[in-house]
N, C-alpha and C positions, 0 to 999 in steps of 0.2 A: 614654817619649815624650821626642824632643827638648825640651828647653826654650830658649825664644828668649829671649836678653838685649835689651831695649830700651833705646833711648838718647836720652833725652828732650830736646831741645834747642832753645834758643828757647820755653820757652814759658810762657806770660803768669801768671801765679800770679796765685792769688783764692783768699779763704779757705775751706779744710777746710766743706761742708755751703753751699758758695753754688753751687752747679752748678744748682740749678733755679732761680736767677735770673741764669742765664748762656747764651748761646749756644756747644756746644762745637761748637769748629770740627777735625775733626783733620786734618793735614797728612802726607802719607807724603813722604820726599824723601833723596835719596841724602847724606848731609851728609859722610862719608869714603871715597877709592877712588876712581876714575877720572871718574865722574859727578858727585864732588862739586860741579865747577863750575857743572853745573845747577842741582842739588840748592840748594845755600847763596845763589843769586842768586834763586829764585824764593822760598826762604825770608826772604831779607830783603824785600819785597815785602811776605809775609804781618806779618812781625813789623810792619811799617811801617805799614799799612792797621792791625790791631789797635790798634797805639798811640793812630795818630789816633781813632779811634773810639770807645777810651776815655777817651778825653782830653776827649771830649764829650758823656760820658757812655751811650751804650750806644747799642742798639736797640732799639726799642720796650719802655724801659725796663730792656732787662739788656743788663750789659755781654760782651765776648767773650772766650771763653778758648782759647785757640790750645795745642794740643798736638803737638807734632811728633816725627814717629818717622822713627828712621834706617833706611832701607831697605839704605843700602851697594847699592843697584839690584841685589839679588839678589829673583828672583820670590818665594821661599818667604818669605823675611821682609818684602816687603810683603803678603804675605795675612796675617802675624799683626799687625803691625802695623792693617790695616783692621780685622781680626775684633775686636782689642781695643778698637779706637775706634768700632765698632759696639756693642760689649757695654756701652759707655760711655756711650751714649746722643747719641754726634755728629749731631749737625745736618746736616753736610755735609762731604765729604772733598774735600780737596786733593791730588788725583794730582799730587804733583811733582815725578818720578819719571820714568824712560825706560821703553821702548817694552815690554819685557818683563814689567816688575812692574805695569804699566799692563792689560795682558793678564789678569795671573793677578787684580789684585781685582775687574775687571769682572764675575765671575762672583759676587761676595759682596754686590752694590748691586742685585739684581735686582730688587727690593723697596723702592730705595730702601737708604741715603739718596744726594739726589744727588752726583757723582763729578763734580769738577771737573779737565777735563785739557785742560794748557797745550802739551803734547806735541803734532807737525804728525803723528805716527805711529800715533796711535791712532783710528782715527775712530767713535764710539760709534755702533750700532746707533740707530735712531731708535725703537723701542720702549724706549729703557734710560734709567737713571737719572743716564746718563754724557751730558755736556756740554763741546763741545770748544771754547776761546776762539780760537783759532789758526788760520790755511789748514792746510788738510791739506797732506802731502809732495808729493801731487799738483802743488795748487795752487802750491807754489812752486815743482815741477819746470814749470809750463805757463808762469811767470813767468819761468823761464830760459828757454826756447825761444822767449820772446815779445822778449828780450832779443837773442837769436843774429839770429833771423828780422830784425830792426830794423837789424842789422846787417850784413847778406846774407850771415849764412854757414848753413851748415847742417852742421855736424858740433861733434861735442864729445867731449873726453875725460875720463874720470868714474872717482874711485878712491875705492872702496867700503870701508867694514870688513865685517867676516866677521858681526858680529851681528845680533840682530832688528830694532836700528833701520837699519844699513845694507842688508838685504835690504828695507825697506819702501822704502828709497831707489830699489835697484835696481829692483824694481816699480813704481814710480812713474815713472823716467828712459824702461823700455824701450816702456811704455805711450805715454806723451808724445812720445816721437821716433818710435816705431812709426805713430805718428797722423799725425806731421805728417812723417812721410816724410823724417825727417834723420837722421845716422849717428850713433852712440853707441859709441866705443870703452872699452871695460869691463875696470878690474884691480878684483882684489879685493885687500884686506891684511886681517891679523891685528891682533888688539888690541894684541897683546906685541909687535908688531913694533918694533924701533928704526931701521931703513933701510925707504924707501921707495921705493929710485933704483930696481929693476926693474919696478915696478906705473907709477910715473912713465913709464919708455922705453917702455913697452907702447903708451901713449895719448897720449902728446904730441907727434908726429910735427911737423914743418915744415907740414904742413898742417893744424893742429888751431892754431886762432887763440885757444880757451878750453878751461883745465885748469878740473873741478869736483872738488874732495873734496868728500865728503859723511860724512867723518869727524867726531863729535861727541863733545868730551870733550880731555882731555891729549895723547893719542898724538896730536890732527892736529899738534902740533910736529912731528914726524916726519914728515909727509908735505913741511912748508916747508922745515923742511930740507934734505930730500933733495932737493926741485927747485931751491933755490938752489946744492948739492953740483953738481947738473946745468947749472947755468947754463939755462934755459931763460928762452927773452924772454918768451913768452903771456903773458897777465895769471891768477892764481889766483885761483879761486872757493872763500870755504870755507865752511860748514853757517854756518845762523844761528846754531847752539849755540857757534862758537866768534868769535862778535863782540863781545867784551866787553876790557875794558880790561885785565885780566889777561895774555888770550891775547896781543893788542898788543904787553905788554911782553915776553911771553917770547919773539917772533921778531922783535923790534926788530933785531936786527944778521945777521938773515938772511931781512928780507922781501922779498916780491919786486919789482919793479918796479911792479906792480898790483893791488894786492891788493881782491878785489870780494867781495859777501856777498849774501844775500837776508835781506829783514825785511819786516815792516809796516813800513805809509808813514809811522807814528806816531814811528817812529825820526829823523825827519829833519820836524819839521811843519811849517813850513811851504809844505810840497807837499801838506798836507790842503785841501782845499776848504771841508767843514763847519766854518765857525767854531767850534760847540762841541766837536768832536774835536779842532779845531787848541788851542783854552784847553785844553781836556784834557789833551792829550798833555803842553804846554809848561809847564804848572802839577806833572805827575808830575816829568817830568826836574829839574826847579827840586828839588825837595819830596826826591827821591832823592838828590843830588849833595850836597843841604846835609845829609843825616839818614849818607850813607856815605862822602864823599869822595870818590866815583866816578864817572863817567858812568854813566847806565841805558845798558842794551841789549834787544837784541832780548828774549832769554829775560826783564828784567825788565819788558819792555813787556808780556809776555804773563801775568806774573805781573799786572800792574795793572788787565789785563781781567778775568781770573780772581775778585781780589776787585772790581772792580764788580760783577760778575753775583752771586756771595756778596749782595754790602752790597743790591742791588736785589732781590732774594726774599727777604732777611731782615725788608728794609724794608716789600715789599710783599703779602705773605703773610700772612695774618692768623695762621695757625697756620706757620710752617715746618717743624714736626715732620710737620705731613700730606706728605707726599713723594708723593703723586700730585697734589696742588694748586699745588706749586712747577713741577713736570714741566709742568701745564698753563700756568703760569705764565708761564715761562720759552719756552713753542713759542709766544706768542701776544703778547707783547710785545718790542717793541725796546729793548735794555738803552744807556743814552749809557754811554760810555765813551772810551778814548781813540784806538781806531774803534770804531763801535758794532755792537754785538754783536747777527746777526738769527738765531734759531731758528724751529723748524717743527715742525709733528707731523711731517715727515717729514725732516727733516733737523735732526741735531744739532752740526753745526758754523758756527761762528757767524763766520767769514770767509772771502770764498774770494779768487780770483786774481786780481780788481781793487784788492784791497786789500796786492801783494804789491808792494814797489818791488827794481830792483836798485842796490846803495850801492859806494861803492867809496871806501878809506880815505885821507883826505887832512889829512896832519900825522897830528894825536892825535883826529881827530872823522871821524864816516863823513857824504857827501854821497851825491846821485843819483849811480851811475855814468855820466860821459861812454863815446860811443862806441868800439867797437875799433878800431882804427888796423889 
């Protein structure tokens, strides 16, 4: 039988025979390989909430132990990765992980324990143990079209990758323009790809006034490139996955004239309404910038929901090991956060398309997108 090497990282040590005065938390998340830039952005998040919380001494008397397993976003090793931190006695799992390995442990939580997934691609079954903090892909393909529509145009050009998260894109784009009766021109690309300049000429025509990738990960450099290779004016759209200050630097000397993103509105707050989401939000980004020397982004915003709905059934579940009393929990209260998070018995995603802004990058900080020109 294969044996899987695990790569333990990030995680909070407590002493040898203190597990049953501890909440195990286990976290799956890609931390090397293409995805790692998810993977390590939603794991400092987790490392960050842990700190804080033991820093003030626990939950309802025990403190938390964070174990984190490197998926490498390969399916097979995030199912061993979940089965061992099930065998372990986890409290609750951290899907922080793409689209794929997201898939394959859904089917090991059926039972519990609950599956925390910050991913817009997965949308859990409302019978299941799984809880999604994020708009689904949906929801922030409806937010781009609600973006175009504001702006009178009705067509867009959209450049896919070949994987499970880019096919859920695609699903989601043909849906949303098929609906509302506007044009979607459609390349696909490859992961390994290093040029992008013929998937680009496919969809960016003089009448396509918005480029969308929905490339997430390292390779979308590849696609900025190739459109600034092309000189093309339109402004580029790229996945929320790739908003973060990293991505920034590495197309700094080849971004394009307008570079635009989707995120929660938590990204930019004060265009929150609710005072305590707008302290929320503003209090996170403070609390992240000073613990990493980085701006937050999207993927860490969705990490911050993630452990509030954690920290709020740890809190307020008398037993959190019962996993049908969280589940009800969790469908029948509104979690604050830094937007807050509504579940349902019949719905387990806990934001949809009024919560989705589109940003658009100005200097080193992202603002509201102004209109197309």
């Amino acid at each position: 039988m294969k044996r899987f090497a695990f790569l333990l990282a990030g995680a909070i040590a407590l002493p040898v025979g203190a597990q049953d005065k501890t909440w195990l938390i286990g976290e799956v998340a890609p931390l090397t390989g293409p995805a790692a830039t998810v993977g390590t952005r939603l794991n400092n998040v987790s490392k960050l909430w842990v700190e804080e919380i033991n820093a003030k001494g626990g939950i309802q008397g025990r403190k938390i132990e964070l174990t984190t397993c490197n998926d490498e976003n390969r399916p097979e090793k995030a199912v061993a990765c979940a089965r061992d931190m099930i065998d372990k006695g986890a409290v609750m799992i951290f899907g922080n992980s793409l689209t794929a390995s997201l898939r394959a442990i859904q089917p090991l939580v059926r039972q519990g324990p609950i599956l925390m997934i910050p991913s817009p691609n997965v949308v859990p079954p409302a019978d299941s143990y799984g809880f999604q903090v994020s708009p689904s892909d949906l929801h922030l393909t409806q937010a781009i079209a609600k973006y175009l529509k504001a702006n009178k145009l009705g067509k867009m050009g959209m450049v896919a990758a070949t994987d499970a998260s880019g096919e859920v894109g695609v699903e989601s784009a043909k849906k949303v323009f098929g609906d509302e009766k506007m044009e979607l021109r459609l390349a696909r690309i490859d992961l390994r790809a290093t040029d992008a300049t013929t998937q680009l000429a496919q969809v960016a025509g003089s009448d396509v006034k918005l480029v969308y990738s929905s490339y997430t990960g390292g390779g979308a450099v590849t696609v900025v490139k190739s459109f600034k290779i092309l000189g093309l004016p339109q402004p580029l759209m790229v996945s929320y996955g790739n908003m973060s200050e990293a991505f920034v630097s590495l197309i700094k000397d080849v971004k394009p004239a307008r570079l635009l993103g989707t995120s929660v509105a938590a990204l930019v707050p004060e265009l929150l309404s609710d005072p305590g989401e707008r302290q929320r939000a503003q209090s996170f980004l403070v609390a992240y910038a000073k613990r990493y020397q980085e701006r937050p982004d999207m993927i860490n915003l969705l990490g911050k929901a993630e452990v509030d709905v954690a920290e709020a059934a740890l809190r307020n579940v008398s037993n959190p090991m019962d996993f049908a009393a969280v589940k009800k929990y969790l469908e029948s209260t509104p979690i604050p956060s830094i937007q807050n998070q509504r579940f349902s018995p019949t719905n387990h995603v806990g934001l949809d398309a009024s919560k989705v802004i589109i940003v658009e990058l100005k200097g080193d900080g992202w603002v509201k997108a102004e209109p197309i020109q």
